[in-house]
C-alpha positions in Angstrom: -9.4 -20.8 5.6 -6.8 -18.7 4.2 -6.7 -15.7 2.3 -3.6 -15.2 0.4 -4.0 -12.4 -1.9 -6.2 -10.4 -3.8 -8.6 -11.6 -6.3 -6.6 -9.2 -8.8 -3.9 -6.9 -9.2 -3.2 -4.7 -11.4 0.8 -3.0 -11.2 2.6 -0.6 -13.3 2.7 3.1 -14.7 -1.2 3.0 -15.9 -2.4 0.3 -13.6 -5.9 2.4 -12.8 -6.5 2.9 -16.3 -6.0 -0.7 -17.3 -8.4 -1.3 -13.7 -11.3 0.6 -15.1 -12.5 -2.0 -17.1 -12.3 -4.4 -14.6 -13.8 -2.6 -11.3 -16.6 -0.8 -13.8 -18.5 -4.4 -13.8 -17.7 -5.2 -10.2 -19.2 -2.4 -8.6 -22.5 0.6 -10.0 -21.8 2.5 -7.0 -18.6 2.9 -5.4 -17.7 5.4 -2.2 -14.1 6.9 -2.6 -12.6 6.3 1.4 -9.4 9.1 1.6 -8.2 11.2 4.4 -5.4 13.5 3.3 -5.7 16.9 2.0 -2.4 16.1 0.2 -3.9 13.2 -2.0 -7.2 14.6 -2.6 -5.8 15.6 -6.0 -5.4 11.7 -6.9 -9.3 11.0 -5.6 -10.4 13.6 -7.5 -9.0 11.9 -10.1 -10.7 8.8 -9.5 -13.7 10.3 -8.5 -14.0 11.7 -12.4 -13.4 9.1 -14.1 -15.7 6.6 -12.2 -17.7 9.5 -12.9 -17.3 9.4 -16.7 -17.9 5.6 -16.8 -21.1 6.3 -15.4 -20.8 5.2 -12.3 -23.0 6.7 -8.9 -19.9 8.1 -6.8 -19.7 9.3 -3.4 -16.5 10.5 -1.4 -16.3 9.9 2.4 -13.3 11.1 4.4 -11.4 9.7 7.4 -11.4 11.9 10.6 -8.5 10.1 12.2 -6.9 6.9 12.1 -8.6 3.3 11.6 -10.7 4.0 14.2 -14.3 2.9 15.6 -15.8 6.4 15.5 -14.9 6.7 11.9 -16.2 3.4 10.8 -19.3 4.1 12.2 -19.7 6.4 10.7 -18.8 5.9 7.1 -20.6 2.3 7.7 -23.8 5.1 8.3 -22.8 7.1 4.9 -22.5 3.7 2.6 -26.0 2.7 4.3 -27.1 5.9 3.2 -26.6 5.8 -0.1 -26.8 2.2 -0.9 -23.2 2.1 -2.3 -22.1 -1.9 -3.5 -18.2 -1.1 -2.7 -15.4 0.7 -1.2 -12.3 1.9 -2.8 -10.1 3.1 -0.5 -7.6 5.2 -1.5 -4.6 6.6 0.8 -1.8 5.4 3.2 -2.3 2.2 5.9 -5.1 3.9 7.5 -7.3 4.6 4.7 -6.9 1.1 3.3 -7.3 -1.0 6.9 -10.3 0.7 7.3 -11.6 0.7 4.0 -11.0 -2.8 4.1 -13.0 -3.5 7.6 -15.8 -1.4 6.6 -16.2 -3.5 3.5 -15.9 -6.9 5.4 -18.3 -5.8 8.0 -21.2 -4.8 5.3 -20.1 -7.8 3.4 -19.6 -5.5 0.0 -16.7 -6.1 -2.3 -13.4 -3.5 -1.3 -10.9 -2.5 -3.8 -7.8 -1.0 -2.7 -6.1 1.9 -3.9 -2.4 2.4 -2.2 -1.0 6.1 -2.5 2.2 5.4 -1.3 4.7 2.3 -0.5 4.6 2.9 3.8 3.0 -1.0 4.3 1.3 -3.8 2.5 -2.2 -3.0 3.7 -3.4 -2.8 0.4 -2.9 -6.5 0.0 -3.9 -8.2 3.3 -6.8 -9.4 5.3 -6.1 -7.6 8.3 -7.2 -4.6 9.9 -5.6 -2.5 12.5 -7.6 -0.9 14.6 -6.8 2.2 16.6 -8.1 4.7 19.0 -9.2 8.4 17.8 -5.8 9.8 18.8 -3.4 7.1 17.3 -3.8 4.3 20.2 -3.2 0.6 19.4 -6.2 -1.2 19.8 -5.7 -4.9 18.6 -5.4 -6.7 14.7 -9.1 -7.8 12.8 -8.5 -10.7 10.7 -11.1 -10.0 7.8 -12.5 -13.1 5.9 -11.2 -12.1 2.2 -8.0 -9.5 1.0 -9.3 -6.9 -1.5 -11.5 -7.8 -4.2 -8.8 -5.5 -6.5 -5.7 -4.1 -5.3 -4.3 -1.4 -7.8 -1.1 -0.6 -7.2 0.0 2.3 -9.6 3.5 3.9 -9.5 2.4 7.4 -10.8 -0.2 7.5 -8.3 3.1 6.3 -5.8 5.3 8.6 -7.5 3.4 11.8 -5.9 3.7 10.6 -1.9 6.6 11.9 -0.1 9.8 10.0 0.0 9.7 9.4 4.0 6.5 7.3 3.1 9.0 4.9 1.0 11.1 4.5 3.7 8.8 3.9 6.1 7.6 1.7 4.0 11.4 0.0 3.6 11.3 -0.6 7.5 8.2 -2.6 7.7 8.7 -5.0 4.6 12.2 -5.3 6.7 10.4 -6.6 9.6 9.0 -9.6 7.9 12.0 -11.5 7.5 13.4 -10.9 10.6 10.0 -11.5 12.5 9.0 -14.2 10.6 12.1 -16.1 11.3 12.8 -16.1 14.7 8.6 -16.9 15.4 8.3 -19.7 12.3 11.9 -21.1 12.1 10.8 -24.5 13.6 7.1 -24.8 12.5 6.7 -27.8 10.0 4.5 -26.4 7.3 5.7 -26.2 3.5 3.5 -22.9 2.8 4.8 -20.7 6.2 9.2 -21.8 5.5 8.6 -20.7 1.9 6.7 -17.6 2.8 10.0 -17.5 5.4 12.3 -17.4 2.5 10.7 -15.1 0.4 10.6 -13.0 3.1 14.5 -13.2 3.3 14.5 -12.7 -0.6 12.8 -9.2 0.2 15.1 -8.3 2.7 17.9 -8.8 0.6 16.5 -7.1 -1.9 15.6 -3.8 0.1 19.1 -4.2 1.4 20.0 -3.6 -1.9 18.2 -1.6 -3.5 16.4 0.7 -1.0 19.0 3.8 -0.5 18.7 3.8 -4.4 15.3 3.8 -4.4 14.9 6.3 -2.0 17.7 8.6 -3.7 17.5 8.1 -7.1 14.9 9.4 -9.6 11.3 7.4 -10.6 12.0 7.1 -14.4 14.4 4.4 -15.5 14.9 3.4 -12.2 14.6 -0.2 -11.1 15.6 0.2 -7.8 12.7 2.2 -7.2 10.6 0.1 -8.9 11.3 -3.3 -6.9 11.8 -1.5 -3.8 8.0 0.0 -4.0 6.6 -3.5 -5.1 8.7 -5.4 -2.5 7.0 -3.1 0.3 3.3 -2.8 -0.9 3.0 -6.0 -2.7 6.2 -8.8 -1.8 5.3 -8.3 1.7 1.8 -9.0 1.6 2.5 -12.0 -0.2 4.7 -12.7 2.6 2.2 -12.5 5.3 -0.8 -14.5 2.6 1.4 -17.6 1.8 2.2 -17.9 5.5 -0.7 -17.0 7.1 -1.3 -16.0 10.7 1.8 -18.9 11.3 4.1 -16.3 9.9 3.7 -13.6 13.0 5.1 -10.9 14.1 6.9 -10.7 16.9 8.5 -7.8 19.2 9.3 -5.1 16.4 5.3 -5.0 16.2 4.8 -5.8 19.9 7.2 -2.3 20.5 5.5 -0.4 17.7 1.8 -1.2 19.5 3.2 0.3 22.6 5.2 3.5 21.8 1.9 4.3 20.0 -0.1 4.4 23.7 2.1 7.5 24.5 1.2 10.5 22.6 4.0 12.4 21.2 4.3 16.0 19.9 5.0 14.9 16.3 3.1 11.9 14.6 5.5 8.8 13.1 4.8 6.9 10.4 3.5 2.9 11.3 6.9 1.8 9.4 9.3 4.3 11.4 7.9 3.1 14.5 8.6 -0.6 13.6 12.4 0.7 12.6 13.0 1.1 16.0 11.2 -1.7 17.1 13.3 -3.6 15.2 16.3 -2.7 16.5 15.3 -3.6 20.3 14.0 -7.1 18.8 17.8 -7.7 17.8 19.2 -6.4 21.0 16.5 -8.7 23.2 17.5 -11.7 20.5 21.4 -10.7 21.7 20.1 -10.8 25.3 17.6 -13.2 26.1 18.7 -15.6 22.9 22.6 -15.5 22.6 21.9 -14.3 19.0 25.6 -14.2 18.1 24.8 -11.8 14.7 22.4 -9.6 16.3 25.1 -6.8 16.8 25.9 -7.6 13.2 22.4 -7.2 12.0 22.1 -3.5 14.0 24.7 -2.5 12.4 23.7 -3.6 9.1 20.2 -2.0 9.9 21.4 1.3 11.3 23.9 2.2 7.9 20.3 1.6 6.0 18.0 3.7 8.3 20.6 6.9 8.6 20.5 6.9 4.5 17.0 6.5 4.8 16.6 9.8 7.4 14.6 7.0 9.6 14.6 7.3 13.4 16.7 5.0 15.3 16.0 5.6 19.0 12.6 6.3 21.0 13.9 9.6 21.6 13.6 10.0 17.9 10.2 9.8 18.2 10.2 12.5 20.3 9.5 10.7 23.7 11.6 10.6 26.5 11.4 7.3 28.0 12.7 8.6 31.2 10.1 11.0 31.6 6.3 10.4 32.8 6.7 7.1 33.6 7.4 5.9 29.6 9.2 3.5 30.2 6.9 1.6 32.5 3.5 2.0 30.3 5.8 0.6 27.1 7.1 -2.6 28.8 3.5 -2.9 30.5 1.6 -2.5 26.9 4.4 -4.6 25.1 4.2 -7.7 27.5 0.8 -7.7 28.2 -1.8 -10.6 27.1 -2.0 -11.8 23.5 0.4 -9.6 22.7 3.1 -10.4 19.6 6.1 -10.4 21.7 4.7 -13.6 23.7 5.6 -15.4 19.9 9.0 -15.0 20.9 10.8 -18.3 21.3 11.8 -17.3 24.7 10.3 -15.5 27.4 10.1 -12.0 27.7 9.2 -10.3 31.1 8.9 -6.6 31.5 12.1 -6.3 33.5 13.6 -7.3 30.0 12.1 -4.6 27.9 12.9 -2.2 30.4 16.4 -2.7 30.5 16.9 -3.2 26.8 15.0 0.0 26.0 17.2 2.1 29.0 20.3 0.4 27.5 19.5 1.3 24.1 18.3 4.8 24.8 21.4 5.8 26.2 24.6 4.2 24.2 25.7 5.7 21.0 26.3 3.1 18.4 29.4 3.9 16.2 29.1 2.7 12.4 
């Protein structure tokens, strides 16, 4: 079985208004999932007029990240008060575990995004983490969303490092996709392959003028926030779990398993695992337009204010034995980097990671 997308999806300026109709005979008794203090404006907003349709509302908010503790106990507060659905509205978090909670009480989840950083509000999946931002593993769920609504006022509000996080992990796709699913014969994964390579173009294109430039009249902004919340769930529907991820993901799990002083977005973290999935291709693969592709990369990311190194992150992976826990976590078992065409040891991510930390690229 495959779930590609959403049931339905509504897009545009006044997509919740046009959604009302729709989610007010799917669900009597919704609970609005959020976490931010930031965005409790927006769920207010939704709270009231659910509220004015008649609809028995309730509000839960997230603790911490898509974590086991909070799902408990949100899975506790829907039991509670008998509600028939989740709308989870907020960042990556907010909708994986909305999302997962939904699955797991087999009730119907609508997803709210409140900000371009990732395609969660489109995809089966679920990441799960620990309490203080650990990677735990992936949840394949059995359905996406029941109704994603992806509205770009409700966009408009979340800061602009949320778009280009989101810009780095739509990037990812293509260049992911292709090294991991180049050779596999299957009509559905090569075309989800080239729409991914579509998208990157695209974000190529138009994401320093999307991040720059103004909301209003601007379609730059407009493709580049679709092509990050919606494009690139697509992407991962049509292709399915043949269409993996691969060491920009593999990286990202691990730098989360050291706790640094500031907290990174998903998509800045997968910026810079990127860019040590090219160098390894250079390495390991004799990628001949990997240094190319850095480059290309880097100009982007700088324009975007995005982090480039690990020290970026604000870890020192020369300190406390970083280095060590990364390539351990990062080559362990089952994990994404193992979809590499080639092997990858931890002697390899060590030395591309101290190699990378320490030259200065010139653009």
């Amino acid at each position: 079985m495959q779930s590609i997308s959403p049931e339905t999806i509504f897009r545009g300026n006044s997509a919740w208004q046009k959604s009302l109709p729709q989610i007010i005979k799917l669900t009597k008794r919704p609970l609005i999932l959020g976490r931010g203090i930031t965005t409790n404006k927006l769920r207010n907003k939704i709270f009231n007029d659910l509220k004015n349709k008649d609809l028995n509302v309730n509000f839960a908010n997230l603790k911490f990240d898509c974590c086991y503790e909070d799902i408990l106990r949100v899975k506790d507060i829907i039991l509670k008060n008998n509600n028939d659905s989740v709308i989870a509205a907020g960042g990556g978090k907010v909708l994986d575990s909305g999302k997962y909670i939904a699955d797991s009480l087999n009730i119907h989840c609508i997803t709210v995004p409140l900000s371009a950083s990732t395609c969660a509000g489109w995809t089966a999946l679920s990441n799960i983490y620990t309490k203080d931002g650990k990677f735990i593993k992936d949840v394949a769920l059995e359905s996406c969303p029941k109704i994603l609504v992806y509205d770009h006022k409700f966009i408009q509000t979340a800061p602009s490092r949320t778009l280009a996080s989101g810009v780095a992990d739509a990037l990812a796709k293509w260049y992911e996709s292709s090294i991991t699913s180049s050779t596999i014969d299957d009509g559905l994964v090569q075309q989800a392959i080239q729409i991914s390579r579509v998208l990157r173009d695209q974000l190529l294109i138009d994401g320093e003028k999307a991040f720059k430039g103004q909301f209003e009249n601007n379609p730059s902004w407009r493709n580049t926030v679709e092509a990050c919340g919606l494009t690139a769930g697509l992407v991962g529907g049509i292709g399915g779990e043949k269409c993996r991820t691969a060491a920009a993901h593999a990286i990202h799990n691990a730098i989360t398993q050291i706790i640094a002083p500031n907290k990174f977005l998903h998509g800045e973290i997968v910026g810079v695992g990127l860019l040590l999935q090219l160098r390894l291709e250079e390495m390991k693969n004799n990628n001949k337009l990997a240094d190319q592709s850095i480059k290309q990369l880097l100009l982007l990311m700088k324009e975007l204010n995005l982090p480039t190194t690990i020290a970026q992150l604000g870890i020192n992976v020369f300190e406390n034995d970083n280095l060590e826990k990364i390539a351990d976590f990062t080559c362990r078992d089952k994990s994404e980097i193992h979809f590499l065409p080639f092997e990858i040891h931890k002697r390899d991510i060590k030395e591309v990671i101290a190699n990378f930390e320490q030259q200065k690229i010139k653009i």
